[in-house]
N, C-alpha and C positions, 0 to 999 in steps of 0.2 A: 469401472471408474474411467473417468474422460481426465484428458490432460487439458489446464488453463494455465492463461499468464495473464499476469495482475501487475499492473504499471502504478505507484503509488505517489501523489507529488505530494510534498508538503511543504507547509508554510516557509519561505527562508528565514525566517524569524524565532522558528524553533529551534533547541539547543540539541546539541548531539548527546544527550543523554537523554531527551524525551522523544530523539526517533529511536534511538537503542529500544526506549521502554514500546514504541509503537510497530517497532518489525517485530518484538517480543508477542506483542498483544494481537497482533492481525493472526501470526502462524497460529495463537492456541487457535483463536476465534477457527480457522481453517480447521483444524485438527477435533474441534469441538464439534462442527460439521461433517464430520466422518472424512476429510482430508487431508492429505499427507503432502507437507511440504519438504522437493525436489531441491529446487535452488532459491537461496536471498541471494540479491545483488544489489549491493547500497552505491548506486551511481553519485555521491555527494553533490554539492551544491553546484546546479544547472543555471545560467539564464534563461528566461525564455524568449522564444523568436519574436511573439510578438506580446506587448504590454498590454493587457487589456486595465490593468489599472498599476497605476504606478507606485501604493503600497509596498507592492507582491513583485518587483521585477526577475524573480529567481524564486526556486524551490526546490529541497530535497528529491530526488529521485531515489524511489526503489522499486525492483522487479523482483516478483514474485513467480518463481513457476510451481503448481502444484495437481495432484489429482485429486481428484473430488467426485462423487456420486453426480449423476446427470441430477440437472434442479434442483444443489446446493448451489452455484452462481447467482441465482437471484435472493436468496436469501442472504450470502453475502452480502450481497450491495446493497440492501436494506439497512444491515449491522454495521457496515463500512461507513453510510452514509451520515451517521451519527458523530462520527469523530471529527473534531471542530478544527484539528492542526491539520 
């Protein structure tokens, strides 16, 4: 098993009970893949440096560190890339 870290930004928009339900759902989704999740860290609500659209000037931050089989990371980000928040 390889060790990964997962940096997750979400919408500022979204409410602190549907990132709760979204750090919930990313670890199965990891743990579904034969990975074991190390550390969550909910860095709350960030600006960011720079605005690429003025919508979105800020977003949840969370870091995931986790181990995982070599060539579950891209299957991840297939299933990651799905989620719309």
């Amino acid at each position: 098993m390889k060790r990964y870290e997962g940096l997750f930004i979400f919408q500022a928009s979204t409410q602190d009970d549907r990132v709760k339900e979204l750090i919930d759902s990313i670890s199965a989704e990891i743990g579904a893949h034969g990975g074991k999740v190390e550390t969550t860290q909910k860095m709350d609500k960030r600006p960011f440096a720079r605005v690429a659209d003025k919508k979105d000037p800020a977003g949840f931050y969370v870091n995931f560190i986790f181990e995982a089989p070599p060539g579950t990371v891209s299957k991840l980000r297939h299933q990651f890339a799905r989620i719309e928040d």
